[in-house]
Structures are given as structure tokens and as C-alpha cells.
C-alpha positions in Angstrom: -16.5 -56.3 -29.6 -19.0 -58.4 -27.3 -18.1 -59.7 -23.7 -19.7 -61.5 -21.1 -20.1 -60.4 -17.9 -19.6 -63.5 -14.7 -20.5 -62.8 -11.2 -19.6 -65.3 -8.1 -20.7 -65.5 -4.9 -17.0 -65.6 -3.3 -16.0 -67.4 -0.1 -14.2 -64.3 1.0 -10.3 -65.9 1.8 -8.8 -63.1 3.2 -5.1 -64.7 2.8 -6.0 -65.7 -0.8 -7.3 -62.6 -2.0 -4.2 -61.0 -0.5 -1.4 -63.4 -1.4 -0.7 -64.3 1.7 -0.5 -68.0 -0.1 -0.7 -69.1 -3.4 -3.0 -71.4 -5.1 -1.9 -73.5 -8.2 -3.5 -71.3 -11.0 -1.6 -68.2 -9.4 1.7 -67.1 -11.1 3.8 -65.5 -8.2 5.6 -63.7 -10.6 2.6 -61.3 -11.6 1.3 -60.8 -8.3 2.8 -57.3 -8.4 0.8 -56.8 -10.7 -2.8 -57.0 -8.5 -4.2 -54.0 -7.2 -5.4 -53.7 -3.7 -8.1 -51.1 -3.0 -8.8 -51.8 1.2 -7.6 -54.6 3.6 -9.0 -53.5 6.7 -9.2 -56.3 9.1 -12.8 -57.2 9.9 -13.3 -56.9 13.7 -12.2 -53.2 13.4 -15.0 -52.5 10.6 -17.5 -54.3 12.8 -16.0 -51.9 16.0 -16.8 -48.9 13.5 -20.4 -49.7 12.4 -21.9 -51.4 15.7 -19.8 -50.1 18.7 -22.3 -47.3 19.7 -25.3 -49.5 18.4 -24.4 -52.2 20.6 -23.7 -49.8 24.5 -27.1 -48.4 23.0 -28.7 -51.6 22.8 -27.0 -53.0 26.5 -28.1 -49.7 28.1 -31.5 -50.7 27.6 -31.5 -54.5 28.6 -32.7 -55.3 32.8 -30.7 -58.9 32.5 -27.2 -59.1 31.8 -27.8 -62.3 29.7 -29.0 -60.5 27.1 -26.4 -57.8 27.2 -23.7 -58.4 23.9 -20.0 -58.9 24.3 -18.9 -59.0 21.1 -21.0 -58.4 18.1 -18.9 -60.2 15.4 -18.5 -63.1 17.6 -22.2 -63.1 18.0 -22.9 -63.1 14.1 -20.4 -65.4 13.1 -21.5 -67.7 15.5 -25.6 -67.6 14.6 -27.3 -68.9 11.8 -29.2 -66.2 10.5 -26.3 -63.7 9.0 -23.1 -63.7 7.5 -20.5 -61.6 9.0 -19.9 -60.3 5.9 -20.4 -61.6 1.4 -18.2 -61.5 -1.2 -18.5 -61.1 -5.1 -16.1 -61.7 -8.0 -16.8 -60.0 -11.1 -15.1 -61.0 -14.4 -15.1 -59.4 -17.9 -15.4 -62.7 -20.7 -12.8 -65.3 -20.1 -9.4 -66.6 -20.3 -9.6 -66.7 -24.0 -10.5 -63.8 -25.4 -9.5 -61.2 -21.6 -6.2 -63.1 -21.0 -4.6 -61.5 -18.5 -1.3 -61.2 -20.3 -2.9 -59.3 -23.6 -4.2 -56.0 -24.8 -7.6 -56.6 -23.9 -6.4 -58.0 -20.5 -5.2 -55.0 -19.6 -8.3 -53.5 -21.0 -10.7 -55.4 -19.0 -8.5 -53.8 -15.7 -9.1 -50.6 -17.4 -12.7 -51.4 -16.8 -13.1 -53.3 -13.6 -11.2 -50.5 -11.8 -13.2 -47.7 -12.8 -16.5 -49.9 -11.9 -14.8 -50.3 -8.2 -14.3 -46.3 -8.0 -18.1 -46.2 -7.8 -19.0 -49.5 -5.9 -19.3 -47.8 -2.3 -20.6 -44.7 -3.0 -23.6 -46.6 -5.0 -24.1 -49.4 -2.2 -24.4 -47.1 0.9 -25.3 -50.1 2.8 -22.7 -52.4 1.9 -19.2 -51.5 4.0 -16.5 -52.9 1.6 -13.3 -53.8 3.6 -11.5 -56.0 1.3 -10.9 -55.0 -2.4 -8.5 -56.8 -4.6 -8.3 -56.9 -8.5 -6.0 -59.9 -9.9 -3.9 -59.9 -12.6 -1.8 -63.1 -11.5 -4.1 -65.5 -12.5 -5.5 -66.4 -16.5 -8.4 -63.5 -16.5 -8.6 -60.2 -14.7 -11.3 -60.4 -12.0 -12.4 -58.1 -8.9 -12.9 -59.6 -5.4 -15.2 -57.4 -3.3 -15.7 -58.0 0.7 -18.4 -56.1 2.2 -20.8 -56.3 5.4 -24.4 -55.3 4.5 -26.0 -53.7 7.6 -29.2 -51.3 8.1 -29.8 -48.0 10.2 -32.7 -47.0 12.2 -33.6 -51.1 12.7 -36.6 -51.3 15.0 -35.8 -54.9 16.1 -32.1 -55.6 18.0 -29.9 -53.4 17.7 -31.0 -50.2 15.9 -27.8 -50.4 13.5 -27.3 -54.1 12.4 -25.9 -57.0 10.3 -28.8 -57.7 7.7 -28.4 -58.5 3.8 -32.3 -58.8 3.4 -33.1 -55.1 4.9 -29.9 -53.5 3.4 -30.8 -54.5 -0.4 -34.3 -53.4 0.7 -32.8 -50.2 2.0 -31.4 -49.5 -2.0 -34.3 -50.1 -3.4 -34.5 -54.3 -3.8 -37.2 -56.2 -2.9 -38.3 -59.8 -3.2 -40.2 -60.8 -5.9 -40.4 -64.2 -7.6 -37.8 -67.3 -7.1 -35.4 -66.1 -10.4 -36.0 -62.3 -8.8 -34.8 -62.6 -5.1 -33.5 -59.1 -3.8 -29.6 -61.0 -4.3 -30.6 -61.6 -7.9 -32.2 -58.2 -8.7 -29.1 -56.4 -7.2 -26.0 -58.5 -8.7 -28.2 -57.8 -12.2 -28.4 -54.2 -11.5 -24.5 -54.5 -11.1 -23.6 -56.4 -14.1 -25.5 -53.2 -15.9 -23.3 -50.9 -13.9 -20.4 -52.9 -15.3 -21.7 -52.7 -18.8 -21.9 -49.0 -19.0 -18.5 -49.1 -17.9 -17.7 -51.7 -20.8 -19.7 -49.4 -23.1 -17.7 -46.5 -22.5 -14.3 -48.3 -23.7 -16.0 -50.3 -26.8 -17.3 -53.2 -25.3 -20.8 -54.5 -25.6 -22.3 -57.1 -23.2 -22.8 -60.3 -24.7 -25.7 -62.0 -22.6 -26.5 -65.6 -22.4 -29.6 -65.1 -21.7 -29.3 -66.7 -18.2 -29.1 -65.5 -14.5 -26.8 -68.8 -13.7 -23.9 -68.2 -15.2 -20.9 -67.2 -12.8 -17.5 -66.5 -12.8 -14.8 -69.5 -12.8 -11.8 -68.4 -11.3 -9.7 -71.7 -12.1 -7.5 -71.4 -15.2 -5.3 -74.4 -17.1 -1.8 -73.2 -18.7 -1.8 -73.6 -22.1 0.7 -75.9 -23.6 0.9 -77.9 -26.9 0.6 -81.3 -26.0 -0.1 -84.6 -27.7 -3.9 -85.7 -28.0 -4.1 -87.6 -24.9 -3.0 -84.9 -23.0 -5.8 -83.1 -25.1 -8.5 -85.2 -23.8 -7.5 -85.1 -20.3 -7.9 -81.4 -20.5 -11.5 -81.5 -21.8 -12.0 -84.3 -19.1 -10.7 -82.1 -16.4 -13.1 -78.8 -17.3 -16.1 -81.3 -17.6 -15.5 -82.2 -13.9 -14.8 -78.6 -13.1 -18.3 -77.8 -14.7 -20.5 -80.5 -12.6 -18.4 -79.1 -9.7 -19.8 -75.8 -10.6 -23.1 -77.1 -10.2 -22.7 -78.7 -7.5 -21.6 -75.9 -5.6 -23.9 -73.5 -7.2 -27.0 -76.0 -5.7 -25.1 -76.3 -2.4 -25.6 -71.8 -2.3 -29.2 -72.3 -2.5 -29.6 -74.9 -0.4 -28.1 -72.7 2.2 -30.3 -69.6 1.2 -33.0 -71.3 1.9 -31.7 -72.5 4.7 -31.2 -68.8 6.0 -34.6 -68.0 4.9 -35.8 -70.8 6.8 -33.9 -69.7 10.2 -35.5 -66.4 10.2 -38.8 -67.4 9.7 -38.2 -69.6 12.8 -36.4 -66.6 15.0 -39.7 -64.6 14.2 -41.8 -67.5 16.1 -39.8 -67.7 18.6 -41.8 -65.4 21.7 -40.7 -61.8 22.5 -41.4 -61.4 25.7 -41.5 -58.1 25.9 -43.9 -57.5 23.0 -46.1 -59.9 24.9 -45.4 -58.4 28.1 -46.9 -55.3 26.7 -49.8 -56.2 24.1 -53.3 -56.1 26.3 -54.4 -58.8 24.2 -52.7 -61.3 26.2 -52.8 -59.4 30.0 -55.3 -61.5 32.4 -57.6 -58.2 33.5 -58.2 -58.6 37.0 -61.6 -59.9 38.8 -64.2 -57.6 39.8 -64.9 -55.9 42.7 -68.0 -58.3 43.6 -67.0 -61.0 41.2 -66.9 -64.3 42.8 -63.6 -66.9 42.2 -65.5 -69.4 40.6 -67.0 -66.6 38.3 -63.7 -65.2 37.4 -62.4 -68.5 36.7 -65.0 -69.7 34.4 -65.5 -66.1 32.5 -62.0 -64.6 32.4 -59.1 -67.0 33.5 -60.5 -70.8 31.1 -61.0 -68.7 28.1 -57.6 -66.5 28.1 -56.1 -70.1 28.6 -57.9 -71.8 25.5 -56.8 -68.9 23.7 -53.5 -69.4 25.0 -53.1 -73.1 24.1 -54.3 -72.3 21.0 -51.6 -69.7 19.7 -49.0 -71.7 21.9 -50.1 -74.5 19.7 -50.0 -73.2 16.9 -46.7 -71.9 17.2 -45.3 -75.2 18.0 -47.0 -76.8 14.8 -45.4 -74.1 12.7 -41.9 -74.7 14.1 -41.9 -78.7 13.7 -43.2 -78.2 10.3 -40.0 -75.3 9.8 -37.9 -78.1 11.6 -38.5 -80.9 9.7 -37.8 -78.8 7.0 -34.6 -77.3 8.0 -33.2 -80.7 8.9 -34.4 -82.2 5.3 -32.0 -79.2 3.6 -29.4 -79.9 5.9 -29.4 -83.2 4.9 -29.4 -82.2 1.0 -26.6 -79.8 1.6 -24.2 -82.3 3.4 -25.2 -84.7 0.5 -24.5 -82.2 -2.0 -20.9 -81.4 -0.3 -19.8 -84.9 0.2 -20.5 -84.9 -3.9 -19.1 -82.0 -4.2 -15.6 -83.0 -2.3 -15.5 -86.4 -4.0 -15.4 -84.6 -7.4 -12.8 -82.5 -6.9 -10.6 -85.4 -5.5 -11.0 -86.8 -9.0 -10.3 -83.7 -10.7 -6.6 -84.1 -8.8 -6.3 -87.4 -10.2 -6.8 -86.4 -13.7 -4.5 -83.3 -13.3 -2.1 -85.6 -11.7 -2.6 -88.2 -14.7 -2.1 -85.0 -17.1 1.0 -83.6 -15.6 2.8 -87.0 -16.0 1.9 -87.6 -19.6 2.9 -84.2 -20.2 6.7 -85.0 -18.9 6.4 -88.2 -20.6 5.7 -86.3 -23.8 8.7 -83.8 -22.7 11.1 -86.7 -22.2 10.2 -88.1 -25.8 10.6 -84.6 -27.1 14.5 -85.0 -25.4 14.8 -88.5 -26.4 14.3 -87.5 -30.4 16.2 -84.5 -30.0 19.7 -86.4 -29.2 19.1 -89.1 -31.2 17.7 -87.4 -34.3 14.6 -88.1 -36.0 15.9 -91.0 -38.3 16.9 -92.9 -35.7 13.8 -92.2 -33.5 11.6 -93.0 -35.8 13.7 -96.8 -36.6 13.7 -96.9 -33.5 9.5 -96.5 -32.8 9.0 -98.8 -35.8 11.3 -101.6 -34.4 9.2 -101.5 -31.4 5.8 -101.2 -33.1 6.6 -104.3 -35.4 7.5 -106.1 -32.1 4.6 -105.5 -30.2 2.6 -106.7 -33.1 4.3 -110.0 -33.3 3.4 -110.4 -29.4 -0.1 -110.0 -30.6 -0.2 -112.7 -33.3 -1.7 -116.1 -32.0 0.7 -118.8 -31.7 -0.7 -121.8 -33.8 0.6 -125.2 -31.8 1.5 -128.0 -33.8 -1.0 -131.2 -33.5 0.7 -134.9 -33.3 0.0 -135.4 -37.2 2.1 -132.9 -38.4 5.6 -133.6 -39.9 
């Protein structure tokens, strides 16, 4: 038996993933059924890892500007982290891993013995939020986590960083296709296919890194061949919403990319407080003030308009091209948003002709099919009369 493996970046809803509410592809009724691993409420994991990091960190500062109040606060707020990423991994789809078959509860077999190893085999990843979901069409695993590193030399010596803590287990950047993101979720999926391999499953591969877990699910019913169409209307919406969403994600990697190359040109002062290349030495003991001007103080200051400017040509070019993805990405979100607004139209279309199939269904059975069937006839033969062109009579006639 082959499977495919899906992995999605998550948005990480803490009340979804929980039940606190229920979507409209949940079914209430088998929500006893989830497994929850960990719920621990954010701002208490970030307390844990970067309390002592952070009175470590103030101790040292000489302004109280730069002291931090709140470290969470300070990361959700910036641009250059998330507080924390999420992933949802899936084992084939709804149609051959329903949820409410054998190889449903198969595939939770599997996905729960994968999550007994997740932490201990991402040591820089703190999951706090764990939850494996049976009450929707395919089991699937959503795991929250905050990727931080140790022993940082920059900020705080234990921080947020997604970058460093891949690099920390052994992930670095390589081409576009093999960012450290890609190389790790790919080292995962193979975690998750010994797993599969252990229980009879082999991992069917597509033979591409883009494919992704779709969380959304449509009940099955037998319905008439409109209803039919609508359906395969509906999931090719849902797949150019996909896509859509999927360039939105890289838009804002690059983004983040972007924003830390800009942080690094912005000046540390106290690097360049410290670095002798850029102290002014001080005049000699018989050096004149006109000699000291021309032979020490003009050069350090051409050499100083050069690097400032420098700098400030890098950043406009890194500006220009932040503000050109932000552009994209609010382009690609407005698309995004207008095509799920006409995926409710068609699932509102749907759910109407399916009661209007229901009600014929209720019509036929108390009048019996004999008498429905004189009945469609009567009105069929009526509507082709309607159609026929009415020939007028000229003057002539008799």
C-alpha cells in the first residue's frame, strides 16, 4: 500500500486547533475523538525560555531604552520573527485515509507515534501546542513550536530565531528549492515514512516539494449531476486558492529575508564604538591644527562618507525592494480573499440545489413514481410548446 505524505505551513489558531469553535468541515460529534498532546499558553513558554536571557541581557545595557519589557511582545510586534510556526502533517487524503475507516485509524496509529519523537529530535523547536484531529475528513497533526538558539552572540544570548535554530540541527541554506525550511520539513516527511514503513505503508512521492496538506473536506452525498459539477467547480477554486496562498508564504519569506539583511546595516554602535578602524587618533605632540586636519581628520571623514554612503545605497536598494513585495503580497491577498468569497457562492449555490433535489426526492415519494413521472412529462411537453414560434396570420389568408 502506497501513501502520500502533505505538509502545511499552519496559521497556528489556538481556538481552532483546540475546539474552542468549530469550522464548517468539523463534525462536533467526533471531536472526542482528537488527541491533545500540550496546550500550554504561549507567554508562559516564552517566560520559560527567555526570562533569564532577557535580566541577562538588561543587566548589561547603560540606557534604559534599550532595556526589554516583554519579550513576546517585542517579537510579535517586529518584522523579523515569528513568535512562534506551525506545521500540519497528513497521511494521503480523504479518500483513501478517511477518518471514519480502517486505514483512518491507521494513519492515527502513525501520526501519533511520529509526534512521540518530534521534540526530542527538534531540540530547538519548543512545541507548546499539539493536537491530532479525527473530527474532520482525514487524520492530520497540528504542531506549534517556537524555534530559538542558545549561546547567540548578538541580542540576547538565548533567542527567537528559525534561521539559527535549523542551522543549529544541522540545516543550512543551499539553493532556492533547498532553503534550511525545505531541507528540514523533507527530513521530516522521511521521519514520517519510516514510521509508515513500520505499519505497511510506503511513501508514494509526487515527485515535488509543493505539494501541501489541504485541510478542507466536502461531505459526500449522492446528488444529481449539477450538484456534481458544482463540486468539481468548488475544489478547482479551492486549488487556485492554494496557490495563491502558497505564493503569498513566499512572498513573505522573502520579505523576512529581506528585513534581516536590512537590521544587519543598520549601525551598532557599540561595535563601532569599539573597532579602531573608525576611532579619530589624536594629533601629535608638535603637530600643528591645520596638519592634523588635512592628514588625519579629511581623510577619516572621506572614508566615513564613503561607508555612510554606501550603507544608505544598499538600504534604498533593500527598500525599494521590500515595498515592491509588499505590494505583491497585498495584491496576492486581495486575490486570494476575492476567491474564497466565490467559493461561498458556489457552496451556497450547491447547498440549495441539493435541498431542491431532497424536496423532489419527497415530492416522488408521496406521490409515487407513476404519477411523478406524468406529472414531469406534462410539464416538459408544456414548456416545449412555449418554445415553438407562433406563426401570425397575413391579411390573405382565409
Amino acid at each position: 500500500m502506497q501513501r502520500t505524505i502533505s505538509v502545511m505551513v499552519g496559521k497556528g489558531s489556538a481556538n481552532h486547533n483546540s475546539r474552542q469553535f468549530h469550522a464548517a468541515n468539523t463534525d462536533p460529534a467526533r471531536s472526542h475523538l482528537n488527541t491533545v498532546y500540550c496546550n500550554t499558553p504561549i507567554k508562559k513558554v516564552y517566560s520559560e525560555l527567555f526570562d533569564e536571557a532577557v535580566n541577562r541581557y538588561n543587566k548589561k545595557q547603560t540606557r534604559n531604552d534599550r532595556c526589554i519589557d516583554d519579550y513576546y511582545e517585542k517579537i510579535r510586534a517586529g518584522k523579523q520573527e515569528k513568535p512562534f510556526h506551525e506545521i500540519i502533517l497528513q497521511i494521503g487524503n480523504k479518500d483513501d485515509m478517511n477518518a471514519k475507516t480502517e486505514n483512518g485509524a491507521l494513519a492515527v496509529k502513525i501520526l501519533d507515534e511520529y509526534m512521540q519523537a518530534f521534540q526530542s529530535r527538534n531540540t530547538n523547536m519548543r512545541v507548546f501546542s499539539a493536537h491530532l484531529h479525527m473530527d474532520e475528513a482525514t487524520p492530520h497533526l497540528h504542531i506549534d513550536f517556537v524555534p530559538f538558539i542558545t549561546e547567540s552572540k548578538r541580542g540576547l544570548d538565548t533567542r527567537v530565531s528559525l534561521k539559527q535554530a535549523l542551522a543549529a540541527q544541522g540545516f543550512h541554506g543551499g539553493s532556492r528549492q533547498g532553503t534550511e525550511w525545505n531541507q528540514w520539513v523533507h527530513a521530516e516527511k522521511e521521519q514520517l515514512a519510516a514510521v509508515m514503513e513500520r505499519h505497511g505503508i510506503e511513501w508514494e512521492q509526487k515527485g515535488t516539494h509543493k505539494e501541501h496538506l489541504t485541510v478542507l473536506d466536502y461531505k459526500k452525498e449522492q446528488r444529481s449531476q449539477e450538484v456534481s459539477q458544482l463540486e468539481e467547480k468548488i475544489e478547482d477554486l479551492q486549488a487556485v486558492s492554494q496557490e495563491k496562498s502558497e505564493k503569498a508564504d513566499k512572498i513573505e519569506h522573502r520579505l523576512e529575508k529581506l528585513q534581516e539583511r536590512e537590521n544587519l546595516i543598520n549601525l551598532n554602535v557599540g561595535t563601532y564604538d569599539n573597532d579602531p578602524k573608525w576611532q579619530l587618533s589624536e594629533p601629535g605632540m608638535f603637530q600643528t591644527a591645520n596638519a592634523y586636519k588635512s592628514k588625519i581628520v579629511d581623510p577619516f571623514v572621506r572614508k566615513l562618507k564613503k561607508a555612510i554612503g554606501s550603507i544608505v545605497a544598499q538600504y534604498l536598494r533593500l527598500k525599494a525592494t521590500v515595498n515592491d513585495l509588499n505590494s505583491r503580497l497585498i495584491r496576492a491577498e486581495d486575490s486570494n480573499d476575492n476567491l474564497h468569497r466565490l467559493i461561498d457562492k458556489e457552496r451556497s449555490e450547491n447547498k440549495k440545489l441539493v435541498e431542491d433535489v431532497k424536496d423532489y426526492r419527497r415530492v416522488r415519494k408521496m406521490l409515487g413514481d407513476e404519477q411523478t413521472d406524468n406529472i414531469i412529462n406534462m410539464a416538459k411537453v408544456e414548456e416545449q410548446a412555449k418554445k415553438r414560434p407562433v406563426r401570425s396570420r397575413g391579411w390573405d389568408e382565409r
